[in-house]
N, C-alpha and C positions, 0 to 999 in steps of 0.2 A: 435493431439492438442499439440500445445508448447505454453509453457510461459516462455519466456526468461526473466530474472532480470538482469538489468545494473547499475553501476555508484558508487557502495558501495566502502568503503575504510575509512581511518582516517583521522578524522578531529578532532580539539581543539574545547573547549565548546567555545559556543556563533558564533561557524564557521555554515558554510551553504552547501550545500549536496542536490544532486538532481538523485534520482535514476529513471531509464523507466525500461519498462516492454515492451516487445514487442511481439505481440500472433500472432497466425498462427493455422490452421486448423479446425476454426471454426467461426463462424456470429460472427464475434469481433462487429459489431454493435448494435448485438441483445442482448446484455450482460451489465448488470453492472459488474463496474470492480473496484477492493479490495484491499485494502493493508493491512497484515498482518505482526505482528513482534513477533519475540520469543530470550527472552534473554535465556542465561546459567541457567539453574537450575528453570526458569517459563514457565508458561504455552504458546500458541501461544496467541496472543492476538492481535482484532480488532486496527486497524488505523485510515482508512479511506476508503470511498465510493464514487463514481459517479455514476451517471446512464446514460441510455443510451447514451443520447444527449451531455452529461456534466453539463446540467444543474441544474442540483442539488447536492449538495456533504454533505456531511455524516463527521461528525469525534469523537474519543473519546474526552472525555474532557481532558484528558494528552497533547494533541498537539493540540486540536483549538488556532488558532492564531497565530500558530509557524508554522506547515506544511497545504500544500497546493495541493490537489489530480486534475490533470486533466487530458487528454484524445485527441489526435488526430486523430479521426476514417479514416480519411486518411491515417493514416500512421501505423491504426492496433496499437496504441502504449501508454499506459497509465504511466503518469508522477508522482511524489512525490517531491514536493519541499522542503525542512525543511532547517528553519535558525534557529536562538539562539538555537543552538543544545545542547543537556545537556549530560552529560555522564548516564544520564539514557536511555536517548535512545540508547544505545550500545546493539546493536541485529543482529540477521539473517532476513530480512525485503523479503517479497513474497507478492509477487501479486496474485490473482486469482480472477474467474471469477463465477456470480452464472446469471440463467435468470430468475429473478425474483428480485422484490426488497424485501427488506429485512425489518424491522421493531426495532427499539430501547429496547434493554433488560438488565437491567444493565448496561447501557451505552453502549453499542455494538451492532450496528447499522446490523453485521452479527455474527454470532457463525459460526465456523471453519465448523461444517456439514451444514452451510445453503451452500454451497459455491459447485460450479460444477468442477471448470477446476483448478488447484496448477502448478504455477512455483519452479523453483528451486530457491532459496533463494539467497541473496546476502548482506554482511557483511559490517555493518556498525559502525565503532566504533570514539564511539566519547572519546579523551583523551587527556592529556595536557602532 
């Protein structure tokens, strides 16, 4: 099983950033797929969610309406869109994978153990 993480880097607040993820070694269809982020010195913390099809997506209330989660089961590959980026979003941002959908708990639509398959991370900072 791989989870690849793409497209992190530096961008200035109110900038726009779009990282994929792209999996291999297992039923990428049969999965909802996760976006997780962890800054310096906090915990990993919930993003956002799709489900299988894409048709439903999931998010914390920190980035509803600013980031956008989708999914090309085609192409094995789940997206993250984020604009008006803040410098609080400066994180290691991972994707993973659980087959099961998940349920809302403190705002967090997954906790790190509901979650089956972890990418390696990719760095997103946002700075002027």
């Amino acid at each position: 099983v791989q989870l690849q993480a793409s497209g992190g880097g530096l961008v200035q607040p109110g900038g726009s950033l779009r990282v994929s993820c792209a999996a291999s070694g297992f039923s990428f269809r049969s999965y909802y797929m996760s976006w997780f982020r962890q800054a310096p010195g906090k915990e990993r913390e919930f993003v956002a969610a799709i489900s299988w099809s894409g048709g439903s997506t999931y998010y914390a209330d920190s980035v509803k309406g600013r980031f956008t989660i989708s999914r090309d089961n085609a192409k094995n590959t789940v997206y993250l869109q984020m604009i008006s980026l803040k410098p609080d979003d400066t994180a290691v941002y991972y994707c993973a994978a659980a087959n099961r959908p998940g349920t809302y708990r403190s705002g967090a639509y997954y906790a790190s153990n509901d979650m089956d398959y972890w990418g390696k991370g990719t760095q997103v900072t946002v700075s002027s």
